[in-house]
DSSP file (Angstrom, degrees, kcal/mol; ACC not computed):
  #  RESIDUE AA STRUCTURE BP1 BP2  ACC     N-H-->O    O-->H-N    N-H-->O    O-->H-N    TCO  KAPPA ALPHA  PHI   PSI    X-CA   Y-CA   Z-CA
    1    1 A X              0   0    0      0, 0.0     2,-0.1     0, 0.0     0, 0.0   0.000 360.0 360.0 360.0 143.0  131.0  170.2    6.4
    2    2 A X        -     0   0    0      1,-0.0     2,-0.3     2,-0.0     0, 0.0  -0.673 360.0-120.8 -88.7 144.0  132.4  172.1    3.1
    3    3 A X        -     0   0    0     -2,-0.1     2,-0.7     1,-0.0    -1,-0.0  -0.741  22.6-152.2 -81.6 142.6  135.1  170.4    1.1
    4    4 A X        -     0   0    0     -2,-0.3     2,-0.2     0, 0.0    -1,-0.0  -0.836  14.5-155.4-112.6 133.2  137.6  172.6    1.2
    5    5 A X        -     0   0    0     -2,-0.7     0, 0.0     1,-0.1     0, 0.0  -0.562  30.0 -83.1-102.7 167.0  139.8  172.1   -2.2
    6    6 A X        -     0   0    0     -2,-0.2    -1,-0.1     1,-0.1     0, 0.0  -0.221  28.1-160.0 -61.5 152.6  143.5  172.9   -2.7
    7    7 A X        +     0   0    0      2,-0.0     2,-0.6     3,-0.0    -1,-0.1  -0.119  52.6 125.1-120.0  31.7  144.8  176.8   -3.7
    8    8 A X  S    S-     0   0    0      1,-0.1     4,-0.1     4,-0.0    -2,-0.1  -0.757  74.2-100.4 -81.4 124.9  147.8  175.8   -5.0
    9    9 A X        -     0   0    0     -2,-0.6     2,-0.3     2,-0.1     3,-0.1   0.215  20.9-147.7 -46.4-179.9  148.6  176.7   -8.3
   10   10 A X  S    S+     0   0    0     -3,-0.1     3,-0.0     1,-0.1    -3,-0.0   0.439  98.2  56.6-110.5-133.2  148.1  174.0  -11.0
   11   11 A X        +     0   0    0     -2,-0.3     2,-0.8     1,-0.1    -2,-0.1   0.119  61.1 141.6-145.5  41.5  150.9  175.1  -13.2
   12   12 A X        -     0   0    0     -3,-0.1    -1,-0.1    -4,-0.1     2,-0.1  -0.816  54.1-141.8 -90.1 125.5  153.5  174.7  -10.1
   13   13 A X        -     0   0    0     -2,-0.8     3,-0.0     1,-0.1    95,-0.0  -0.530  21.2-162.5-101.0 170.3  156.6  173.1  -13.2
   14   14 A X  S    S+     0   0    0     -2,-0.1     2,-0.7     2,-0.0    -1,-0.1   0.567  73.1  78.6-125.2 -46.5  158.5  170.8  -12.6
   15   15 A X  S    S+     0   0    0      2,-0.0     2,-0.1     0, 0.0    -2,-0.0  -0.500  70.5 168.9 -34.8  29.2  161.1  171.0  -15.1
   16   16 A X        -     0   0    0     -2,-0.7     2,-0.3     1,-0.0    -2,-0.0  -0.384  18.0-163.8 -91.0 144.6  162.9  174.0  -13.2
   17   17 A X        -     0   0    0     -2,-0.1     2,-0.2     4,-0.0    64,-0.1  -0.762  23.7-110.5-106.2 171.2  166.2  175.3  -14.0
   18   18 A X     >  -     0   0    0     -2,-0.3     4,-2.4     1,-0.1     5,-0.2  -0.631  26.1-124.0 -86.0 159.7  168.7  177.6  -11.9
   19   19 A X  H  > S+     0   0    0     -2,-0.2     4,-3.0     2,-0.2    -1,-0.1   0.959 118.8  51.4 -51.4 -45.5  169.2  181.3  -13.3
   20   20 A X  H  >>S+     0   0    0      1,-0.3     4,-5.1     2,-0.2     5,-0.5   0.881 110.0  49.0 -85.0 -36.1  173.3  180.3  -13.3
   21   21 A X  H  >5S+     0   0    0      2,-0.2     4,-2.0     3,-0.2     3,-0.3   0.982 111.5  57.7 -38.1 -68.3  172.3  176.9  -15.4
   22   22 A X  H  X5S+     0   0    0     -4,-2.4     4,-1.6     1,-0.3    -2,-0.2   0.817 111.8  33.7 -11.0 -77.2  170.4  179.3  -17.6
   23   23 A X  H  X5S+     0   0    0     -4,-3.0     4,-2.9     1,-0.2    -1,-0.3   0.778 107.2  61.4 -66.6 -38.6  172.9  181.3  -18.4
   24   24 A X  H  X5S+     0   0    0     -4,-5.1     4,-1.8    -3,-0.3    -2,-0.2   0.778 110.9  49.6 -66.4 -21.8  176.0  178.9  -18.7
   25   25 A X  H  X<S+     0   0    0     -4,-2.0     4,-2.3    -5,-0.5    -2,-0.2   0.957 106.8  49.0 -66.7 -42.7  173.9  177.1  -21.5
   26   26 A X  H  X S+     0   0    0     -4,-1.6     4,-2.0     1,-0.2    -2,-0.2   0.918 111.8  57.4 -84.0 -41.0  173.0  180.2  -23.4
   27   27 A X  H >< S+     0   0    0     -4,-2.9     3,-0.5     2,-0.2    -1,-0.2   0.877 111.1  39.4  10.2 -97.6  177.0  180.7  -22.9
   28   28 A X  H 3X S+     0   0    0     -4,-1.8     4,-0.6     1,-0.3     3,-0.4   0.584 111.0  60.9 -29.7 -56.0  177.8  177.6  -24.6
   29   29 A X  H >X S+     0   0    0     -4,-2.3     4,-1.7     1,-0.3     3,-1.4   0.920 101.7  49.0 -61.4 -63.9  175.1  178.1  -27.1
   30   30 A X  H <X S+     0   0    0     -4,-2.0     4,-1.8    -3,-0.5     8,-0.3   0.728 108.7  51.5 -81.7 -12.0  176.5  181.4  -28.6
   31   31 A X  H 34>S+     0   0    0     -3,-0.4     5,-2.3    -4,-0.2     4,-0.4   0.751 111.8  50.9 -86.3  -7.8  180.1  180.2  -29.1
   32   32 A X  H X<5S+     0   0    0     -3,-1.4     3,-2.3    -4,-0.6    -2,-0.2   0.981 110.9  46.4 -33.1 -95.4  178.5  177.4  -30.9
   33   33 A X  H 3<5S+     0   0    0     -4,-1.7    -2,-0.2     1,-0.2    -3,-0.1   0.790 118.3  44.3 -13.4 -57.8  176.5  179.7  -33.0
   34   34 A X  T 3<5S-     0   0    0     -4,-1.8     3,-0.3    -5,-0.3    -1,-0.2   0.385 104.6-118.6 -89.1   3.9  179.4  181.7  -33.7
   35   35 A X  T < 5S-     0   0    0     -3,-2.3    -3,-0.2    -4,-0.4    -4,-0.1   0.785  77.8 -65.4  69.1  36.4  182.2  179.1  -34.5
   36   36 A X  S   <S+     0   0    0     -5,-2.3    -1,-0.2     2,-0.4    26,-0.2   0.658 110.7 120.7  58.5  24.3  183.8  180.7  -31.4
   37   37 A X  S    S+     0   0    0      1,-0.3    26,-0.3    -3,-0.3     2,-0.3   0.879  80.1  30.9-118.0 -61.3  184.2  183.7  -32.9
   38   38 A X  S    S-     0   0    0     -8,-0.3    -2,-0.4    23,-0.1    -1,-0.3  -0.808  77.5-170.8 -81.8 138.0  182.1  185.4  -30.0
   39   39 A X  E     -A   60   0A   0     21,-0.9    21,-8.3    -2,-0.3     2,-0.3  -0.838   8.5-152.6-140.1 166.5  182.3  183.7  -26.9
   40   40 A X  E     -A   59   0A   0     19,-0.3     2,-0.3    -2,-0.3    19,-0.2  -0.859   7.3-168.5-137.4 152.0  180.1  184.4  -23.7
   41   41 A X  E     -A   58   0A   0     17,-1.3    17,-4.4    -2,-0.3     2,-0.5  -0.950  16.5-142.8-177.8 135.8  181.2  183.8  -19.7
   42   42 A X  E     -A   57   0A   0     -2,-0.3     2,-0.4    15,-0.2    15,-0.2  -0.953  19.9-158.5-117.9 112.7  178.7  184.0  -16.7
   43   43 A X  E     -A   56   0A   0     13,-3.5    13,-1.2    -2,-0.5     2,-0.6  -0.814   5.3-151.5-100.3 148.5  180.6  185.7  -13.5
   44   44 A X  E     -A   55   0A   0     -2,-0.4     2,-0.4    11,-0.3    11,-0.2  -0.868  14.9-176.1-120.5 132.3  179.1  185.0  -10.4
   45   45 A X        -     0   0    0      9,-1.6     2,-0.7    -2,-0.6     9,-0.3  -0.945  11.4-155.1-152.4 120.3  179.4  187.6   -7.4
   46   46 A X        -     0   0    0     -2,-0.4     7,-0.3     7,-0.2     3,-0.1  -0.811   3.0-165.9-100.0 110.3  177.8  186.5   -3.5
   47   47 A X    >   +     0   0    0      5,-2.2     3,-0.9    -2,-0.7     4,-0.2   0.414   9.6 178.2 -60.9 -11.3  176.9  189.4   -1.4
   48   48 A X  G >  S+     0   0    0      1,-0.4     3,-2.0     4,-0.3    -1,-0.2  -0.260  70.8  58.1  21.8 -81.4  176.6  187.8    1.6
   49   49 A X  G 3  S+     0   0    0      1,-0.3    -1,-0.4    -2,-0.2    -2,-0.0   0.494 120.1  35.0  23.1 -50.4  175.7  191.0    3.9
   50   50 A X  G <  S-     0   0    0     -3,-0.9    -1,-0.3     2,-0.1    -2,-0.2   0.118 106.5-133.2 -97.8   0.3  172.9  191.5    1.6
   51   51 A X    <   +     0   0    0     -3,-2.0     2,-0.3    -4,-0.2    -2,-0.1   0.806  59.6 133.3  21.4 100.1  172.1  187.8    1.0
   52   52 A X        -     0   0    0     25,-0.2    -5,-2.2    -4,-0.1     2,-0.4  -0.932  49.6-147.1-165.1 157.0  171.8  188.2   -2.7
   53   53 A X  E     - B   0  76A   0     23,-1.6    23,-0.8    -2,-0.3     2,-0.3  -0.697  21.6-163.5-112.0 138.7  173.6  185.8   -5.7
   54   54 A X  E     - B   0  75A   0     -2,-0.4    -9,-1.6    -9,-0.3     2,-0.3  -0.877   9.2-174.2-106.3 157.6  174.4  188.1   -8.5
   55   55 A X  E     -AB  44  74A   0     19,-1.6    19,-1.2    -2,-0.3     2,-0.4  -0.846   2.4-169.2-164.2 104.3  175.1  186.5  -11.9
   56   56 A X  E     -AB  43  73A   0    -13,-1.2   -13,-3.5    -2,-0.3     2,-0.5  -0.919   8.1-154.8-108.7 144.5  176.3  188.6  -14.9
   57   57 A X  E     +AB  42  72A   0     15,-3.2    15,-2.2    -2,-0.4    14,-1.6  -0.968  22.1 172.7 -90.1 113.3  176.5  187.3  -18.8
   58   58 A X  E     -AB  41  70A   0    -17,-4.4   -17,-1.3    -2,-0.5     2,-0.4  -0.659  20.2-145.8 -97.2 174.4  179.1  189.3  -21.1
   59   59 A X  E     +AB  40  69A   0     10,-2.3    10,-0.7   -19,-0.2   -19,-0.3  -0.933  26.6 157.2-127.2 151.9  180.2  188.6  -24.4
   60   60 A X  E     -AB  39  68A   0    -21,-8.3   -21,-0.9    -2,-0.4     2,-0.7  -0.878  35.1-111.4-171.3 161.8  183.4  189.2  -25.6
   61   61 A X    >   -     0   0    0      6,-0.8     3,-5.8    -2,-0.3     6,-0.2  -0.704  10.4-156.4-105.6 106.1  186.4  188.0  -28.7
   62   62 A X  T 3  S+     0   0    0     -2,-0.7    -1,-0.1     1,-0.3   -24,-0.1   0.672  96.4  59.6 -59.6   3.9  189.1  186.4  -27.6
   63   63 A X  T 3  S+     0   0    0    -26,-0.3     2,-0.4     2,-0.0    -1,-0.3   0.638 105.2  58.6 -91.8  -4.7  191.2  187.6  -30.7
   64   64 A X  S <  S-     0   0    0     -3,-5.8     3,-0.1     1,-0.1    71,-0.0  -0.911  71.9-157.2-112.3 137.8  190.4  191.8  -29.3
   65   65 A X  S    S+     0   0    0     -2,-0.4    -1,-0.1     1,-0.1    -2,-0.0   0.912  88.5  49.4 -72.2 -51.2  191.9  192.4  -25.5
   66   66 A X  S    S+     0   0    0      1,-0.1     2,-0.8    -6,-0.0    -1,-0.1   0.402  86.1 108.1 -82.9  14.4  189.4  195.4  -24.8
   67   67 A X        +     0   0    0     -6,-0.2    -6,-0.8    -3,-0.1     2,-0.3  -0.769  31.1 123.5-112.5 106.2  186.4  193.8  -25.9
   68   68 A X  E     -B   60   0A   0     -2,-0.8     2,-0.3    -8,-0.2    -8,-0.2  -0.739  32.6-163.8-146.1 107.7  183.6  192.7  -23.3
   69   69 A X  E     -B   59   0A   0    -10,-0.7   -10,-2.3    -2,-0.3     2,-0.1  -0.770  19.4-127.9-161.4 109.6  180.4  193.7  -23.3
   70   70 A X  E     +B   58   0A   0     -2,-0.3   -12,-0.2   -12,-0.2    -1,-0.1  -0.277  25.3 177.8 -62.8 154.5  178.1  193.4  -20.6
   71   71 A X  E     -     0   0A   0    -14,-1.6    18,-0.4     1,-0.3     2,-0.3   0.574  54.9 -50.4-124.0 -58.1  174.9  191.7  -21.8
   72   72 A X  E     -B   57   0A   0    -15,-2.2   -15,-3.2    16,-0.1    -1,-0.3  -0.984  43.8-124.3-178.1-170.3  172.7  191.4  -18.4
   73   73 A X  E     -B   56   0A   0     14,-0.5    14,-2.3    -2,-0.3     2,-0.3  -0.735   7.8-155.4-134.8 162.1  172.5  190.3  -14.6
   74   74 A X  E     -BC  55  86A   0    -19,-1.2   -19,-1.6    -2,-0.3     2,-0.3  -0.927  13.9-177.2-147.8 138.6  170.5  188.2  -12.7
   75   75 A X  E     +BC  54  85A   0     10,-1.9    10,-3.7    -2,-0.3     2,-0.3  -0.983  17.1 139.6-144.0 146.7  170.1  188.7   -9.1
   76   76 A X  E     -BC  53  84A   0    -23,-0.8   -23,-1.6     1,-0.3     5,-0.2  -0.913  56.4 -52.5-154.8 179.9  168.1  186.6   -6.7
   77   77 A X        -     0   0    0      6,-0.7    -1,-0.3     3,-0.5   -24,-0.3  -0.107  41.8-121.8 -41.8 166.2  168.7  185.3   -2.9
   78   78 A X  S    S+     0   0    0    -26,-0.2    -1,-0.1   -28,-0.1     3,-0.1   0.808 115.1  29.7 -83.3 -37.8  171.8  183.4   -2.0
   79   79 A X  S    S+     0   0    0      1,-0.2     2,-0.4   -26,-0.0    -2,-0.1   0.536 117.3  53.4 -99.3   0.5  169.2  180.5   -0.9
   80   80 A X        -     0   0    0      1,-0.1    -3,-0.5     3,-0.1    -1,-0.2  -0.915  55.9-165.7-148.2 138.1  166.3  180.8   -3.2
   81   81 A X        +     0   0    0     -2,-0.4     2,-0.4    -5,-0.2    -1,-0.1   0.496  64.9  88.7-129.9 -48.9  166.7  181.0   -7.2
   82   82 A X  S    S+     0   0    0     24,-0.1    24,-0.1    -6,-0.1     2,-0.1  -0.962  74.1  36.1-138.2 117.8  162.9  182.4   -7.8
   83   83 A X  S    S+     0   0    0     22,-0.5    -6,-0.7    -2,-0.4     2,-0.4   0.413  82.4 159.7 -95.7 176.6  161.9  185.1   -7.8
   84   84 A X  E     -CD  76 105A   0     21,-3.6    21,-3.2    -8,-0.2     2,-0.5  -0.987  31.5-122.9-144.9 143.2  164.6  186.7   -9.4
   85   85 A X  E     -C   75   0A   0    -10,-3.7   -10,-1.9    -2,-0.4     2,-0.3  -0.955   9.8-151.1-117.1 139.5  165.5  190.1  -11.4
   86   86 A X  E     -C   74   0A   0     -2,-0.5    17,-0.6    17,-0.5     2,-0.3  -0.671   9.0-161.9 -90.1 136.7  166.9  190.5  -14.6
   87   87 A X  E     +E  102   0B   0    -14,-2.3   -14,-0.5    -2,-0.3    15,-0.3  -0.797  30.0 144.3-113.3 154.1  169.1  193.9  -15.4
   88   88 A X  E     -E  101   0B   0     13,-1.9    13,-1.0    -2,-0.3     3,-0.4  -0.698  54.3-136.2-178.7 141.7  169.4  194.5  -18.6
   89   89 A X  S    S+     0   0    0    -18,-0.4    -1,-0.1    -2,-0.2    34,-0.1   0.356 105.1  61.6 -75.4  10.3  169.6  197.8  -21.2
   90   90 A X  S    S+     0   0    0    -19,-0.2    -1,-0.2    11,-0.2    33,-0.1   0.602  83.2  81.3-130.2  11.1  167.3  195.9  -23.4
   91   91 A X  S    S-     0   0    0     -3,-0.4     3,-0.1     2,-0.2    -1,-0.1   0.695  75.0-133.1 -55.1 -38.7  164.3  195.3  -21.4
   92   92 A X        +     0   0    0      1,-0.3     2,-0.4    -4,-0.2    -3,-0.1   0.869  57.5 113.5  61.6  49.4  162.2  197.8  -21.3
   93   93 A X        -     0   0    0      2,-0.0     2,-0.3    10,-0.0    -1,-0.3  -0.905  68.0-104.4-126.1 148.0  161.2  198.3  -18.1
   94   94 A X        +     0   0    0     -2,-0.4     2,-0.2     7,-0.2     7,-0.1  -0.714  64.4  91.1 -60.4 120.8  161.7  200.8  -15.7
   95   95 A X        -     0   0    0     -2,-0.3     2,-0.4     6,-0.1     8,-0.1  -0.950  54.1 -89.5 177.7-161.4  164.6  200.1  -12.6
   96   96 A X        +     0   0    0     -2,-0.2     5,-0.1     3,-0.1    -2,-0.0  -0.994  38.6 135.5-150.7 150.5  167.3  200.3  -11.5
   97   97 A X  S    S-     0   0    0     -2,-0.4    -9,-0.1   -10,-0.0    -1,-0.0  -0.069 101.7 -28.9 160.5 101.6  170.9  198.7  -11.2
   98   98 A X  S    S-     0   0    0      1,-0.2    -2,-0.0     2,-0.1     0, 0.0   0.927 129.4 -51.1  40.7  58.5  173.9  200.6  -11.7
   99   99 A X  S    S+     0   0    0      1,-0.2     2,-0.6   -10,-0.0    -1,-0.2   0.846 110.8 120.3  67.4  16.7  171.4  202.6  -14.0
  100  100 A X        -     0   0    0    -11,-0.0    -1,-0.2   -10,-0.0   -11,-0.2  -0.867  63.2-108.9-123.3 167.3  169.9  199.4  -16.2
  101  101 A X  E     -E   88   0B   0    -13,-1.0   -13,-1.9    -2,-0.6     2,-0.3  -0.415  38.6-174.8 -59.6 150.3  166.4  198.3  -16.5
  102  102 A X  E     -E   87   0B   0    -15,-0.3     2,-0.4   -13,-0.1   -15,-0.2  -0.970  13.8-141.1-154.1 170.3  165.0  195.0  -14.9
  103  103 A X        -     0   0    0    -17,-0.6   -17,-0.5    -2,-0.3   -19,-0.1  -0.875  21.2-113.3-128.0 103.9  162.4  193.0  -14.5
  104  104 A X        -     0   0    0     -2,-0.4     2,-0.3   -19,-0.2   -19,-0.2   0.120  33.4-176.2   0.8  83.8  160.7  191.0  -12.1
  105  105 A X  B     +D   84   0A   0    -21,-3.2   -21,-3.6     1,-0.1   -22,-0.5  -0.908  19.0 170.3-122.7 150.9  160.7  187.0  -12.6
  106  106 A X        +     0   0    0     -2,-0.3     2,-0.2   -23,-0.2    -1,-0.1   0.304  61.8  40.4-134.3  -5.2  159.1  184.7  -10.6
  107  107 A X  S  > S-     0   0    0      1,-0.2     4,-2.3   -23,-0.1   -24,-0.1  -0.891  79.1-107.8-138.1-179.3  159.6  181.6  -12.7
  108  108 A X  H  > S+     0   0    0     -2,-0.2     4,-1.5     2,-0.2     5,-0.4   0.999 118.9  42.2 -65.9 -61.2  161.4  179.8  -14.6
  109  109 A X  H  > S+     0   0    0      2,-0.3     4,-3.2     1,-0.2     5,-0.3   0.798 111.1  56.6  -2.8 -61.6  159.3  180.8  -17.9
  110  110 A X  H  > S+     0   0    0      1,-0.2     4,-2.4     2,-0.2     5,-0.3   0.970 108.3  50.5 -57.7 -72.3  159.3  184.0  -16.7
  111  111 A X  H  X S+     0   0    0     -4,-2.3     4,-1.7     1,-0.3    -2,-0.3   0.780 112.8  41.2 -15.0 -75.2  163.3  183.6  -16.8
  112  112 A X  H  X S+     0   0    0     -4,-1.5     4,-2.2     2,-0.2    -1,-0.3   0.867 108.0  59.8 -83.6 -18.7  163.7  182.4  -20.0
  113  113 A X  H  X S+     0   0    0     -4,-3.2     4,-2.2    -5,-0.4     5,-0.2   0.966 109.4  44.7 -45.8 -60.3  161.3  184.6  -21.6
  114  114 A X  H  X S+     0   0    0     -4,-2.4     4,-0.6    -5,-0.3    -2,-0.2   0.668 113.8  48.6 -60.0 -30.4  163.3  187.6  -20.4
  115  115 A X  H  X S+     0   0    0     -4,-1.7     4,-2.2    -5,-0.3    -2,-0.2   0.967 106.9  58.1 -63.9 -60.1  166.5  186.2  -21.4
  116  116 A X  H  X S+     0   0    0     -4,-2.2     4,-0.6     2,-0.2     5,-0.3   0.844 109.6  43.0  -2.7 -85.0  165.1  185.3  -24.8
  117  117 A X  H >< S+     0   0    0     -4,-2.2     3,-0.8     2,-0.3     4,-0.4   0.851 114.8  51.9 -60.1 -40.0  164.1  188.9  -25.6
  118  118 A X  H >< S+     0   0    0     -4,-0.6     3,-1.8     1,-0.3     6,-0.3   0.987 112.5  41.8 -51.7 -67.7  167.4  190.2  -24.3
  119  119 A X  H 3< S+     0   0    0     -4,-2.2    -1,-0.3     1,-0.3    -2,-0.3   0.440 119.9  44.9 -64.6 -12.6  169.3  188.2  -26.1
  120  120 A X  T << S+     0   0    0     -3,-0.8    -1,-0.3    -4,-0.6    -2,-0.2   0.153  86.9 118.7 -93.4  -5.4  167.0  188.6  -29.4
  121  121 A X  S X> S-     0   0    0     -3,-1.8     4,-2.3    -4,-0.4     3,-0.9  -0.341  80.7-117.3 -87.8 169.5  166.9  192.2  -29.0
  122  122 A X  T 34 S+     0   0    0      1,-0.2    -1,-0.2     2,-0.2     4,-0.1   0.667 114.1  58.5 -84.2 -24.8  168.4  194.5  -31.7
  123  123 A X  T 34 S+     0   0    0      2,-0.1    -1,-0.2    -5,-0.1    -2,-0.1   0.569 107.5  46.5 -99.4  18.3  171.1  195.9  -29.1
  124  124 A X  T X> S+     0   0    0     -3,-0.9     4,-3.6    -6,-0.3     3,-3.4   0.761 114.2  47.2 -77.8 -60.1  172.6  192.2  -28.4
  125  125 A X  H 3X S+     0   0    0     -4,-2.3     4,-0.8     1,-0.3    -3,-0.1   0.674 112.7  47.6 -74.4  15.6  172.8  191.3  -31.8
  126  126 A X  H 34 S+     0   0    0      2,-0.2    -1,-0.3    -5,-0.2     4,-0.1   0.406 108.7  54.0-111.8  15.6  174.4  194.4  -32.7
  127  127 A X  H <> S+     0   0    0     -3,-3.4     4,-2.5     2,-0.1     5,-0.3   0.592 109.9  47.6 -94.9 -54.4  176.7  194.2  -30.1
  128  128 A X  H >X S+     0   0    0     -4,-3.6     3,-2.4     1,-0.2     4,-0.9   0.805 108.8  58.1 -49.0 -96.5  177.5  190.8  -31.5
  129  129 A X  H 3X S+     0   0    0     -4,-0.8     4,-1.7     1,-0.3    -1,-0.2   0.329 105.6  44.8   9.3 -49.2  177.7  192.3  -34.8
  130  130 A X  H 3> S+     0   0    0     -2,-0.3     4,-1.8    -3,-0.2    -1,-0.3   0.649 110.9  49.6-101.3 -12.7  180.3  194.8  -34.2
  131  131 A X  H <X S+     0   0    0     -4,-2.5     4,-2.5    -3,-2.4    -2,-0.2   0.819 116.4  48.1 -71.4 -39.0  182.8  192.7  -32.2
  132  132 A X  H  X>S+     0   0    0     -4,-0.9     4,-5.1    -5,-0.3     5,-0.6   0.976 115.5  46.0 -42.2 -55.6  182.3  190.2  -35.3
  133  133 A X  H >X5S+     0   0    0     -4,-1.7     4,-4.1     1,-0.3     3,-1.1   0.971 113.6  45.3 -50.8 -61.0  182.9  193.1  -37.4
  134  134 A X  H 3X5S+     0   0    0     -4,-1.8     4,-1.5     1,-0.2    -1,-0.3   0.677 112.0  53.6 -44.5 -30.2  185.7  194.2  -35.5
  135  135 A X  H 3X5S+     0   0    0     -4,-2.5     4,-2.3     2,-0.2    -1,-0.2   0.730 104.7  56.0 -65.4 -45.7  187.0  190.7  -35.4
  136  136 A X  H <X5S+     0   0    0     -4,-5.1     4,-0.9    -3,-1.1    -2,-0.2   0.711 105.2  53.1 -77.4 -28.2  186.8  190.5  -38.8
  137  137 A X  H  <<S+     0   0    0     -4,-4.1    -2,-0.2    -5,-0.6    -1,-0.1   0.806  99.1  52.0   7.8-109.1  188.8  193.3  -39.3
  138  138 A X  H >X S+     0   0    0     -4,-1.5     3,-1.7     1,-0.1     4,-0.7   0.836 114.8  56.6 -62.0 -42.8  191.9  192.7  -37.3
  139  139 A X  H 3< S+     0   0    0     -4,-2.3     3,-0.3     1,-0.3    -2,-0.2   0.817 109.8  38.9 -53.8 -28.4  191.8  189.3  -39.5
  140  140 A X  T 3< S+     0   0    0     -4,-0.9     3,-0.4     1,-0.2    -1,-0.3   0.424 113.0  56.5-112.6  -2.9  191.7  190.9  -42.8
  141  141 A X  T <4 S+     0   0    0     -3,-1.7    -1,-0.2     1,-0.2    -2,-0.2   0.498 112.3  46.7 -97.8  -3.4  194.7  194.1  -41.4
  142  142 A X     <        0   0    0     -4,-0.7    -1,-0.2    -3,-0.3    -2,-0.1  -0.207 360.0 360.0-141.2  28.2  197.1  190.7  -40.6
  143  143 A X              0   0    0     -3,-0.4    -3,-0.1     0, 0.0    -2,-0.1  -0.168 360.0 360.0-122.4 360.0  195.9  189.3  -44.7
């Protein structure tokens, strides 16, 4: 009789986070970074018709009213987390959602890898950059 051996992946982690975890950390993390100066908020929006979780990060300064600046979305089931898609203008992928890019994830890895780059990418920090600027600004017109 053949042994017949597992086909379950070996690399099945263990260590898993939720997308919404994800994202409230990386929050946290940029008013941290920024002495509060830039602050970040993860809105959470349930389709329930659709069974789908949506999960956007903006940035925005609490010293400007108009300023908040989508950053990206996560969308996944309302009961399972993975896989998941990432929206984003800073991917580089071809999709679609309300006209931004995304990308397939299927792990956590996957997840923060794709957040990573988003959030590294030359139009986050220059988005950061010009609310800073702007921020800095209004402070120096009220000096």
């Amino acid at each position: 009789m053949p042994v017949i051996e597992s086909d379950w992946p070996t690399e099945i982690a263990l260590e898993v986070v939720s997308p919404l975890m994800y994202l409230k950390t990386q929050a946290s993390a940029l008013s941290q970074l920024t002495k509060g100066i830039i602050e970040a908020k993860v809105t959470t929006t349930t389709e329930e018709e659709n069974d789908v979780c949506l999960h956007d990060l903006s940035i925005f300064a609490s010293a400007l009213e108009d300023a908040e600046v989508e950053i990206l979305g996560i969308s996944h089931a309302i009961d399972l987390m993975y896989p998941c898609r990432v929206y984003s203008s800073s991917i580089g992928v071809s999709g679609s959602l309300q006209g931004k890019e995304n990308r397939y994830i299927g792990s956590f890895d996957e997840l923060r890898n794709t957040v990573r780059q988003v959030l590294r990418s030359p139009e986050t920090t220059g988005r950061i950059s010009s609310l800073i600027a702007r921020v800095n600004d209004t402070t120096n017109q009220k000096s």
